[in-house]
N, C-alpha and C positions, 0 to 999 in steps of 0.2 A: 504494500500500500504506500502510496507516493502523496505526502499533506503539501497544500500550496498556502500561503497566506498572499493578498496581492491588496497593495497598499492600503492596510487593514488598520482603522482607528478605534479607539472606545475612549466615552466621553462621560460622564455621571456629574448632569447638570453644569457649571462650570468647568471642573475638573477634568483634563485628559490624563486617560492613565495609559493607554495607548497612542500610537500618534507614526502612522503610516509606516505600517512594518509590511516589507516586500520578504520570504522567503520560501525555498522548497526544501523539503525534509526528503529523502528517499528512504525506500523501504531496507530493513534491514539495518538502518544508521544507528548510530548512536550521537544524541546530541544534548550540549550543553546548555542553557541558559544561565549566564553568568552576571549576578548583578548586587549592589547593595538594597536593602531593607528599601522597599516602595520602591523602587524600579519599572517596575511592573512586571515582574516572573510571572505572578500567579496569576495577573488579569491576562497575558498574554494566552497560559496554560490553559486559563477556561474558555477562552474563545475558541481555542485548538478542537476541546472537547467537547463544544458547543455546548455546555454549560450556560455562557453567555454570549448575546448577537453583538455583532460590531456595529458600530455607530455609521461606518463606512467601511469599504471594501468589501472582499470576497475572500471563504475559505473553501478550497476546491480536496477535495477526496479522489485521485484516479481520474484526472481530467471531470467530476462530478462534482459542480454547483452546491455545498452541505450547509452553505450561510445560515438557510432558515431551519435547518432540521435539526428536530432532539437528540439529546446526547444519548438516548434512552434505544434512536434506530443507528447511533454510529457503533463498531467497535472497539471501545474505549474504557481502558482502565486506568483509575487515578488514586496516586496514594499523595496524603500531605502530612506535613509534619506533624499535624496534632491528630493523629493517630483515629478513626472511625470504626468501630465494631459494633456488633449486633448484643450488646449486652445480656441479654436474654439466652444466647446461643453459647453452646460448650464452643472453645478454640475449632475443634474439628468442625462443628458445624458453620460457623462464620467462615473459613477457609474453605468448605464445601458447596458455600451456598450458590457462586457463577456456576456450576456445574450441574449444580440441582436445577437451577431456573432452565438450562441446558437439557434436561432432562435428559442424563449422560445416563449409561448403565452403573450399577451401584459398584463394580468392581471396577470400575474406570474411576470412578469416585474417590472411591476410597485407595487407589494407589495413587493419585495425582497426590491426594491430599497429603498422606504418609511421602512422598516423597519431597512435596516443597515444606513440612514439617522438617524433615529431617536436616533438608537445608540451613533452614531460619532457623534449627537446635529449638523446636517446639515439642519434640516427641517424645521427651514425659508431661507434658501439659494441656494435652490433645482435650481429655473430659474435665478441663477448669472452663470458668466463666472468664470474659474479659477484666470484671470485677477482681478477681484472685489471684489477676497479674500484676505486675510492678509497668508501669509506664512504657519501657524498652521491649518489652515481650508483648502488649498491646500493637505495637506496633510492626512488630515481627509478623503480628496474628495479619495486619492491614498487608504487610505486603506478600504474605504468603496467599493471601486472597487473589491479589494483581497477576500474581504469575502462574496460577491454575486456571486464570478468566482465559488468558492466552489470547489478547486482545489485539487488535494490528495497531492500537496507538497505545503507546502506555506512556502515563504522565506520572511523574515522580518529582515532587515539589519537596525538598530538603528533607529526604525520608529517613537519612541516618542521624540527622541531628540530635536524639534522642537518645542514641545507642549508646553501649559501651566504646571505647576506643577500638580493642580486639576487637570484638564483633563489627564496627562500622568497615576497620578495612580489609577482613573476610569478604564482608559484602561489597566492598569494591571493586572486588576484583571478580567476585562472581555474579553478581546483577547483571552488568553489559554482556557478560556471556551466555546468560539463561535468557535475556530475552533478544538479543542478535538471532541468535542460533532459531528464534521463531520467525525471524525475518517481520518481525512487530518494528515501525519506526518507535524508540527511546528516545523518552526525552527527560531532563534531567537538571531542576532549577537548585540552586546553589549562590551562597552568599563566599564558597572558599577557592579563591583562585586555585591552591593547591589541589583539592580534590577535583577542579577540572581537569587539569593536566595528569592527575592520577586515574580518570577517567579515560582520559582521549578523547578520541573520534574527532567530531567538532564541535564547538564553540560557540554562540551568537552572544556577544559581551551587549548588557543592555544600561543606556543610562537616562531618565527621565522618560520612560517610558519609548526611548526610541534606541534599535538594535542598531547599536556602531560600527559593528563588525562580526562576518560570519563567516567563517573558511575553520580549514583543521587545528586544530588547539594550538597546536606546538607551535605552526604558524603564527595564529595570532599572538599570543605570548611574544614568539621572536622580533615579531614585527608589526606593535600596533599600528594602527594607519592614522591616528590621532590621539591628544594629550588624553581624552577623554577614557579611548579604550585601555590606555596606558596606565590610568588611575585605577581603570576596574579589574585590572587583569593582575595588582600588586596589591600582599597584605604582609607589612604594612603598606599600605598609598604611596605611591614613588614619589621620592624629594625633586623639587622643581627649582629650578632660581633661574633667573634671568641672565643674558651675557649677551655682548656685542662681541660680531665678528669685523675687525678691521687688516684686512691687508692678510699677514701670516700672524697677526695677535689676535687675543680672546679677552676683551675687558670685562672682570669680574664686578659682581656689585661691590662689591667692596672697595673698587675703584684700581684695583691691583692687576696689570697687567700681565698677561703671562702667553707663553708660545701655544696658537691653535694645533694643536696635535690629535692622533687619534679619529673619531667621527667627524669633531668641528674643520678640521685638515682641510678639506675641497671644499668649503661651505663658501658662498658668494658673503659679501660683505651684508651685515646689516644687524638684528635684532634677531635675539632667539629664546626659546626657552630650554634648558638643558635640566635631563631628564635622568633620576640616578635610582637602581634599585638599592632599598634598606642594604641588601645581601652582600650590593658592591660597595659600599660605604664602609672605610677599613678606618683602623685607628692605628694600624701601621701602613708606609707606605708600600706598594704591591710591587713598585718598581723605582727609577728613578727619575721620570717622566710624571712622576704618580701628580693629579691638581692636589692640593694643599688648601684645605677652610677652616679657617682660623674658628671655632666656635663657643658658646660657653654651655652647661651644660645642664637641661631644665630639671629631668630626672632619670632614674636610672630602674629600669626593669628587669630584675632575672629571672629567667624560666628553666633554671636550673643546666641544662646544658648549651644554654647558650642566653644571651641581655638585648637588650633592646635598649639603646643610649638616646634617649631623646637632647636634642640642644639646638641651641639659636645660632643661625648663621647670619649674620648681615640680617635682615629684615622677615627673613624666615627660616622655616621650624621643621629642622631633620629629624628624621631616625634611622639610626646606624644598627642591624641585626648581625650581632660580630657574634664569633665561637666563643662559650668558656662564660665563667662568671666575672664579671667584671663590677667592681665597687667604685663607681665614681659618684664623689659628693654632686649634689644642685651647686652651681654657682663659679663650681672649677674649670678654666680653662681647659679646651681638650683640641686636637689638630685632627680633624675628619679628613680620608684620602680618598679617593678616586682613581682607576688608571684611565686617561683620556678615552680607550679605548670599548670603555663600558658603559659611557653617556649618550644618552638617548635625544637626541636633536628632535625640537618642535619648531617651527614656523609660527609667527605673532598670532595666526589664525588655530595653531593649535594640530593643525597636520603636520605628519611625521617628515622631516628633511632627512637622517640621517639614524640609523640605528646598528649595532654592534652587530658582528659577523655572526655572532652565536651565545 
């Protein structure tokens, strides 16, 4: 099954939460919706599923017009993060019930159901109520549901969020393979850059309700097309500061000149924005070309195997994601690096000029 969106808006009263999304999903994909908190994942998701009608455009099914029709004649399964069960129903029957409605033979039943059980580690909790579960197994019960419907669209709106750690990237790596393998287009809303690219397939990074980019993960990752995608595809947010390019120099804000090297190298003269992942942000230098930011420093986060250095550089606010535990005071001078080579070139408009090899 092949889903079209063709420049598809949704509007609630004032409000766009959509706003002329062009894309096609093919069958068999796996795909990402990547975005922060109201972006629009999940209004985008319910339009998918015809849950809700767009305000404007067309959503096409197999060259087939589905704008106005119920979710109820597409085949469509959807899990969300706050987990939905039949309360009343033991785990087995909640996880049996697309199959019943199907009215499948009972021994087709009952070995779908023991096997996506077995998956989702449900299979001593089969005769419990949703009631008698903990949160994370409620949820297990939702998506073991999705994957016996054996749906040709499956919508999964930040299903692991709930999980344990183990258990979430168990399911990482086995979800895009149980439902690939039914040739069901996936699709798969997310607030964590990380787990798209632990995902694969592809990508559609969304921001303010409008998709900035869509091609295969890695790709966009490597190569946002804009400052925009750029923000949404890094956690933490990538460090931005300003720079002029004149002649063979690079004028920092700081007023401190230094040799354009690295990405900014070929860049014609003028204004730019330059663009630094947390990751590449060092507190030693990587080389001896390394840029040099004189900064001070606001606060200091450890997460145990590795910190998060927040600090003021000139008129704005890094964070440096270095290895190891690191104790630096608020207030203390600290020298942030770069190697030219790992800065991300923006244009005043915010489209990408210039981005690292790899």
């Amino acid at each position: 099954m092949g889903l079209t969106l063709e420049n598809v808006s949704k509007t609630v009263g004032a409000e766009t939460h959509i706003s002329d999304v062009s894309l096609t999903l093919e069958s068999g994909s796996l795909n990402v919706l990547l975005g922060p908190t109201l972006s629009g994942k999940t209004s985008l998701m319910r339009l998918m599923a015809g849950l809700d009608r767009p305000s404007a455009g067309r959503v096409v099914v197999d060259g087939k017009d589905v704008t106005g029709a119920h979710v109820r004649t597409r085949s469509v399964a959807m899990v969300y993060q706050q987990f939905i069960n039949y309360p009343s129903l033991s785990v087995y029957e909640n996880i049996a019930s697309p199959l019943r409605v199907k009215k499948r033979p009972a021994a087709e039943i009952d070995a779908e159901v023991r096997q996506a059980a077995r998956l989702l580690k449900l299979d001593a909790m089969l005769d419990r109520t949703p009631l008698q579960l903990s949160g994370g197994q409620q949820q297990r019960t939702a998506i073991a549901r999705a994957i016996v419907k054996r749906a040709d669209l499956v919508l999964l709106d930040e299903p692991l969020a709930n999980l344990d750690y183990k258990l979430r990237e168990e399911l990482r790596e086995e979800l895009p393979r149980i439902f690939e393998a039914s040739g069901a287009v996936f699709v798969y809303a997310t607030t964590e850059p990380q787990e798209a690219l632990l995902l694969g397939g592809n990508t559609a990074t969304l921001w303010q309700g409008r998709i900035s980019q869509f091609g295969r993960t890695i790709e966009v990752y490597r190569r946002p097309k804009d400052l925009a995608t750029a923000q949404v595809f890094s956690d933490p947010p990538m460090n931005v500061f300003s720079a002029r390019k004149q002649g063979s120099d690079l004028r920092l804000p700081t007023g401190e000149v230094v040799p354009a090297s690295g990405t900014t190298a070929g860049l014609a003269d003028g204004d730019y924005h330059l663009g630094i992942r947390p990751n590449h942000l060092l507190l030693e230098p990587p080389g001896q070309d390394a840029l040099r930011l004189p900064s001070i420093v606001s606060v200091t986060e450890i997460s145990g195997s590795e910190s998060f250095v927040h600090a003021d550089y000139h008129d704005d606010r890094f964070v440096a994601l270095v290895p190891g535990v690191r104790e630096i005071v608020p207030g203390a001078p600290v020298d942030l690096f770069v190697s030219p080579s790992r800065l991300f070139v923006f244009d005043t408009a915010g489209r990408l000029a210039a981005a690292p090899v790899a």
